[in-house]
Each structure stands twice: as C-alpha cells, then as structure tokens.
C-alpha positions in Angstrom: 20.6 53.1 18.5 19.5 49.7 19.6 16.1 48.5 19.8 13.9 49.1 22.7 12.3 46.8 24.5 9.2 47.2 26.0 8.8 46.4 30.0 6.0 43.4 30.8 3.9 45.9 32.3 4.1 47.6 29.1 3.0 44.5 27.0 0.2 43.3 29.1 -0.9 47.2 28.8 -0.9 47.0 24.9 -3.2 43.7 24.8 -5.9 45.3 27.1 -5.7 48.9 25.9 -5.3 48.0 22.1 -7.6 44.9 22.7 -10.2 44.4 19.4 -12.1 42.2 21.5 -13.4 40.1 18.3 -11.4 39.7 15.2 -13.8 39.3 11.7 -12.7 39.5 8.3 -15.3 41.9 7.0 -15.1 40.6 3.7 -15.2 37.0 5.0 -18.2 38.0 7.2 -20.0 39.3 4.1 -19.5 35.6 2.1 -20.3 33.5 5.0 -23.5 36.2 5.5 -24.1 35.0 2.0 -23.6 31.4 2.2 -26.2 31.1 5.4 -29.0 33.1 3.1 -27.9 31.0 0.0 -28.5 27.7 2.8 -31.5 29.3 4.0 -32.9 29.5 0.5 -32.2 25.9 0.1 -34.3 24.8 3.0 -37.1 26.8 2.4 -37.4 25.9 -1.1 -37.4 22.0 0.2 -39.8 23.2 2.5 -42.4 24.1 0.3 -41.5 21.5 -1.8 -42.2 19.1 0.9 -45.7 21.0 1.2 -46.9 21.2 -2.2 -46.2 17.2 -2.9 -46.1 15.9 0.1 -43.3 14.0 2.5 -41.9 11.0 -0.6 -38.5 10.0 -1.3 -39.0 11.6 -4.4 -39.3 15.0 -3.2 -36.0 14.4 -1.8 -34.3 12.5 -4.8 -35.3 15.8 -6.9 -34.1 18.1 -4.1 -30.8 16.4 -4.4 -30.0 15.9 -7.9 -31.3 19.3 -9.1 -30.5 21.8 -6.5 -26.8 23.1 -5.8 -25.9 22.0 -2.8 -29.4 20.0 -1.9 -27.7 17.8 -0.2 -26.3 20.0 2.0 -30.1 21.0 3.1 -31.0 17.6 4.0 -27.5 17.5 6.4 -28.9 20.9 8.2 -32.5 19.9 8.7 -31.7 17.0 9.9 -28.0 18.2 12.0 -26.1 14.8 10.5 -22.9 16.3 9.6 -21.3 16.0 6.3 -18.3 14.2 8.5 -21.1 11.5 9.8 -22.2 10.9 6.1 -19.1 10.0 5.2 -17.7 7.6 8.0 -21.5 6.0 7.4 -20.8 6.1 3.4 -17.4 4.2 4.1 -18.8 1.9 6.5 -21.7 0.9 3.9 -18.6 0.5 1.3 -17.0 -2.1 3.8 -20.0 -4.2 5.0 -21.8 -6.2 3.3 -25.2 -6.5 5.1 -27.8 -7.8 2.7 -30.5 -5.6 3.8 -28.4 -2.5 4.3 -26.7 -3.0 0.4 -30.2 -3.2 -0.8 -31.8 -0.3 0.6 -29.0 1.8 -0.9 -28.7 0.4 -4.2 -25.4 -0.9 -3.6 -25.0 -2.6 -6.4 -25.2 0.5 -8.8 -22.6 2.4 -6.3 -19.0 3.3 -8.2 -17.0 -0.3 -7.9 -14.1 0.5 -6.1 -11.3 -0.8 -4.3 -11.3 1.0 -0.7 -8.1 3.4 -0.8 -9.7 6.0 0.6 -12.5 7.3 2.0 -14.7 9.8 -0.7 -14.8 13.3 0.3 -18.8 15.1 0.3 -17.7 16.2 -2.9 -17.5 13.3 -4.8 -20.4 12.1 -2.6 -22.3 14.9 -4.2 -20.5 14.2 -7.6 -22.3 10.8 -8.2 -25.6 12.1 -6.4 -25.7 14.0 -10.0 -25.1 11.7 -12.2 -25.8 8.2 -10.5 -29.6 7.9 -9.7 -29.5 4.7 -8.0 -27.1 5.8 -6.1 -29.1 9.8 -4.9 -32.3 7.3 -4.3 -29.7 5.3 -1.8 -28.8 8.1 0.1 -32.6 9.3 0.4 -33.5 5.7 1.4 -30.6 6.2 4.1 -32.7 9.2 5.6 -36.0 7.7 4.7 -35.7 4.1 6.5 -32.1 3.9 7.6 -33.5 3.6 11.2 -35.2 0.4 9.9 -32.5 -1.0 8.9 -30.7 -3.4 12.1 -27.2 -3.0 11.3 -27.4 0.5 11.2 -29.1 0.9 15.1 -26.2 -1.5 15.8 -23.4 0.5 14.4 -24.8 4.1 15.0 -24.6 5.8 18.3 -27.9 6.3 19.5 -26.8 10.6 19.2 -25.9 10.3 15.4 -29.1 7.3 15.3 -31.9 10.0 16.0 -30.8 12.5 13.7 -32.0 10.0 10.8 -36.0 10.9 11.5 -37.8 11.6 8.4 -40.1 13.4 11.0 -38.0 16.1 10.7 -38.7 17.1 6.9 -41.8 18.1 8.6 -40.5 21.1 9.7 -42.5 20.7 12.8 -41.4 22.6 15.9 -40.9 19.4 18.1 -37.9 18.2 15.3 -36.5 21.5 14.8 -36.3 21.6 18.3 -34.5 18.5 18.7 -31.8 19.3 15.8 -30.9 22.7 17.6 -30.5 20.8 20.8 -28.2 17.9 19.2 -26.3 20.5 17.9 -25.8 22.5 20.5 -24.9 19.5 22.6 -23.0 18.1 20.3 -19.0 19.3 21.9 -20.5 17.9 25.6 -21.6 15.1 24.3 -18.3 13.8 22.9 -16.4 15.5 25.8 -18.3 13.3 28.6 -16.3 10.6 30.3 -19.2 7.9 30.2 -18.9 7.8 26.4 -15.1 7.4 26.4 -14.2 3.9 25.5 -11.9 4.2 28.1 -13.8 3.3 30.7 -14.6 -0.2 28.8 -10.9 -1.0 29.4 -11.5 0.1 32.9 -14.6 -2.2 33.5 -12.1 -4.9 32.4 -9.9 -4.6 34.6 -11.6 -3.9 37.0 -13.8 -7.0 36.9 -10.3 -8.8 36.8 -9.4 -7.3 40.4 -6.4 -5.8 38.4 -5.0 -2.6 39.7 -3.8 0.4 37.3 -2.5 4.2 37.3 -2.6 6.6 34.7 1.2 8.2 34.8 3.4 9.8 33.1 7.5 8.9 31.4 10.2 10.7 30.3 11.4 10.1 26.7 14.0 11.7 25.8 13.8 11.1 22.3 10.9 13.1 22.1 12.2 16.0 24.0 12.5 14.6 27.6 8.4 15.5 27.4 6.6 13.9 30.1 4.1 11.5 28.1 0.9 10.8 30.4 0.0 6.7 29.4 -3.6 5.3 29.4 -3.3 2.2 31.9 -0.6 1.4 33.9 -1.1 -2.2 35.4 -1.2 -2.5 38.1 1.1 0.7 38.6 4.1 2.6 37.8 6.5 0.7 40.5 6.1 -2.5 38.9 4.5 -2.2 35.5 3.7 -5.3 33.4 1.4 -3.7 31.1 1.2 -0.6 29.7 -2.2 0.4 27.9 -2.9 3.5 25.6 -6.5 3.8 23.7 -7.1 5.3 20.6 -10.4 5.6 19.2 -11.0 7.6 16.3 -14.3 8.5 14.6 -13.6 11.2 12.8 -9.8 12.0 10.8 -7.5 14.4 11.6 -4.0 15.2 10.3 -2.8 14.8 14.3 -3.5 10.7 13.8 0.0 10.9 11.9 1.7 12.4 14.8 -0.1 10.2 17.2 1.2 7.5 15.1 5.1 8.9 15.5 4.8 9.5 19.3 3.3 6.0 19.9 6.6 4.9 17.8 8.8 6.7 20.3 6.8 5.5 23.4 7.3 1.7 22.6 11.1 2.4 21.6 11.4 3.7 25.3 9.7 1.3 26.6 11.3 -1.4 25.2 14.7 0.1 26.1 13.7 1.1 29.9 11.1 -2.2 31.0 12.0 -4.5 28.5 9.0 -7.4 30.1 6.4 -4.3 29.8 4.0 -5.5 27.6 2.3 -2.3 25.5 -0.9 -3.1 24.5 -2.9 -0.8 22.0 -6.7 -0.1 21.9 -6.9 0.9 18.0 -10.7 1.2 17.1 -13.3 3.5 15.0 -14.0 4.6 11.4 -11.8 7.2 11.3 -8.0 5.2 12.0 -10.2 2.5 8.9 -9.9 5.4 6.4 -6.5 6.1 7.9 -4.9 3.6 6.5 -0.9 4.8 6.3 -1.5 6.2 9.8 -2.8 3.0 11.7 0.1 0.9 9.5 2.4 2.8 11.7 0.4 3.5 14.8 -0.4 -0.9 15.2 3.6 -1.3 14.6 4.2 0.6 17.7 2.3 -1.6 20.2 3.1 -5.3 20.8 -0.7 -6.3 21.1 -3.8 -4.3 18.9 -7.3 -4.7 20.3 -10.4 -3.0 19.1 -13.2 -3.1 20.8 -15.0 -5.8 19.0 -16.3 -8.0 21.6 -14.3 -11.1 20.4 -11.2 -8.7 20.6 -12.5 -7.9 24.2 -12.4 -11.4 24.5 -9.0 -11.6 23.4 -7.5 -9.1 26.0 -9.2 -10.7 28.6 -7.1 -13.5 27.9 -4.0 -11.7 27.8 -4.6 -10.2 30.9 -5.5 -13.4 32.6 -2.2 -15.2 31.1 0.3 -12.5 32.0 -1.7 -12.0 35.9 -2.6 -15.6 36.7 -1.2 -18.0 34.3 -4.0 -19.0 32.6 
C-alpha cells in the first residue's frame, strides 16, 4: 500500500493542533539558567569590590586577571559587546595614534603581523598572562572617551557605553545600559544610519538621478538581484552602485563576495559602458581579508567612505556626467 498523503487542510491542522508554541531544550535551559547566575555572581562580586576599595583601575585590573570570565562582567555592566571589543581591539592593532597606543600599553601587546582578527578568547588569554596589556584594556574603559581618535572612530551608540560612571552601579547607568541594549536591533535597522544615504546626498547634490532596481542573472539562477544605485536609471544606466558596509563578520560576506562576482560578469556581458562602482567600508570586510580580495575584484571602482575616497567618487561622477 502506497503512502498517504495528507490533504493541506490536514497539515495546516497539525501545526495549530500539535503547536508547542515555544520550543526549549530543558537541559539547555538548565546551563544557560546556570551561566546567567554564574554572570550574576561575577558582577556582584565586582560590585562589592568596587565598594569596599573604591572606583580605580586597579579594582578592575584584579577583576580581570583573577576572576573567570571578569572580563566578561565588565562587557555586561557596561553593554559593549564582546563583538565591539574586538573590531575596537583590531582597530587599535592597525592605527598607530600616539596617544591611543600609549594609553593601552601598546607596546607590550603580542607583536604580530595582522592575519586575522583575535577572537575574545585569546583576548582574555593575554589579559592573564600579559599585565600591561589587562591595564590597557581597563585604561580603554577608564579614559578611552578621553582619548580623540576614539570619539572619532566610535559611533556615538558604541561611544557612551565606555562611562566609567557605570561601575557605579547607580540606577541612572544601569538604566542607560538596559536601554542601549534594548535598542540596540532599531538602532542598526534605522535608515538615517545607513551609509547609504551618504551616497544618496552625493548624488543628489550632483543633480544626478538614480533608481534602486532589480536584473536577471541567469548565472545565478535567473534570481532577480535588487542593485543599490542605478544612475540615473534602469533605461539608460551608466553607473551601477552597490554598498557594503560591514562592522561586524559574518560567514554570508563570502557569499556576498560570490554574488557581486556574478553581478559584474552580467553586467559586463549585458551593458558593457556600465560602470559598477563598489562602496566597500567598515572593520568587519578589514578582518575579512580573503572575502573583500574577492568582493573589490568584482567592481570596476572601490570607494570607502573616507572623505578623500568621497572625494574621489565625486570625481568620477563628475567625469562620466559632465566631462570634468
């Protein structure tokens, strides 16, 4: 007897009948239950730490070095995310401010060629046995905000969260952690902090017209593939714009890199005077480094959004619009 198949009605019966509502893992719920206490634990003994001796950087430093996971603490009180320490990590590897390489010590830091960006693991590796390098990462939390290339480079979101006010515990910066955290997804998700809409000022400021639209390739499945900037529009395109701006990493960036590939090979074969133009910027494609190699090879022009690069692109629009 052949199998039975059930009816749609029957199927969409099943997931609202037989619905669980909420999947948990009871025995995952039960470790994560104890993580949050063993986190909780941490705080509160940095806490009364904090009280007993008072608000120093080396009440921190000991925090740090001798507590499991006391870095960790510092992250939650203050709501700067492990993924935030290490893009600011990496950028203090690649710059060579004066001021900024003194406050953390940079000198005693692991000498290293930049391969690839260190993970909070090994960040928390040579917090234990590097103490120039723990008294660093204090000083980061301590007077980072003092510190001008830092308020330059920072958004002023991830900026705020470096207040030493809040290893006061005080209700006003427990306050304002919660709310950056809960915020956080909105924050990232609103338009007017796209970089987009810098390219859009551009042109716009140029008079230049543009659509956002979408091609066929059908080397990638004959899947319509929406594009950034169309200028000035899909009739009679002479540049063709995508922006990528990546602060954190992701294993997607590789398949961004592929499609782009695909994109400029269809391109190239379908409006062969189409100029594609990339917008490759942020920490995250700097770390990348395999994955931008292949994403820049895609586009015929790479801009970040440096203002000299700004500058730059200006000048590319002007020379392919107006012939200067």
């Amino acid at each position: 007897m052949g199998l039975m198949f059930p009816s749609s009605d029957q199927k969409f019966n099943t997931v609202i009948s037989k619905n669980t509502f909420y999947f948990y893992n009871k025995e995952f719920e039960e470790y994560y239950e104890g993580h949050i206490s063993s986190m909780a634990q941490n705080i509160f003994l940095l806490k009364n730490r904090i009280e007993r001796n008072g608000l120093k950087e080396s009440v921190l430093l000991e925090h740090i070095t001798e507590i499991e996971d006391g870095l960790d603490a510092i992250l939650t009180v203050t709501g700067f995310s492990k993924e935030s320490l290490q893009r600011l990590v990496t950028f203090i590897r690649a710059t060579d401010d004066e001021t900024l390489s003194s406050l953390v010590n940079k000198d005693s830091w692991p000498c290293e060629d930049f391969k690839t960006e260190w993970s909070l693991d090994k960040i928390k590796s040579i917090v234990k046995t590097n103490r120039k390098f723990a008294e660093g990462i204090v000083n980061l939390f301590f007077r980072g905000p003092t510190v001008p290339v830092i308020k330059k480079v920072l958004p002023l979101f991830e900026f705020k969260k470096l207040d030493i006010k809040k290893f006061s515990f005080s209700i006003e910066s427990l306050i304002d952690t919660i709310i950056r955290y809960k915020t956080k997804g909105s924050y990232k998700a609103s338009r007017e902090g796209n970089p987009e809409v810098v390219i859009e000022q551009v042109l716009t400021f140029h008079k230049l017209t543009f659509e956002k639209g979408k091609f066929r390739i059908p080397k990638a499945g004959n899947i319509p593939r929406t594009m950034d900037f169309i200028v000035p529009n899909k009739t009679s395109p002479k540049i063709i714009i995508e922006c990528s701006y990546a602060v954190t990493t992701a294993s997607g960036m590789g398949d961004k890199a592929k499609t782009e590939k695909t994109v400029a090979d269809y391109l190239k074969k379908n409006y062969p005077n189409v100029i594609f133009v990339g917008f490759v910027d942020g920490i995250g494609w700097y770390v990348r480094r395999g994955d931008l190699k292949r994403m820049v090879d895609a586009y015929d022009f790479v801009f970040t959004f440096h203002n000299d690069e700004l500058e730059n692109f200006e000048n590319l629009l002007k020379e392919t619009f107006y012939g200067k």
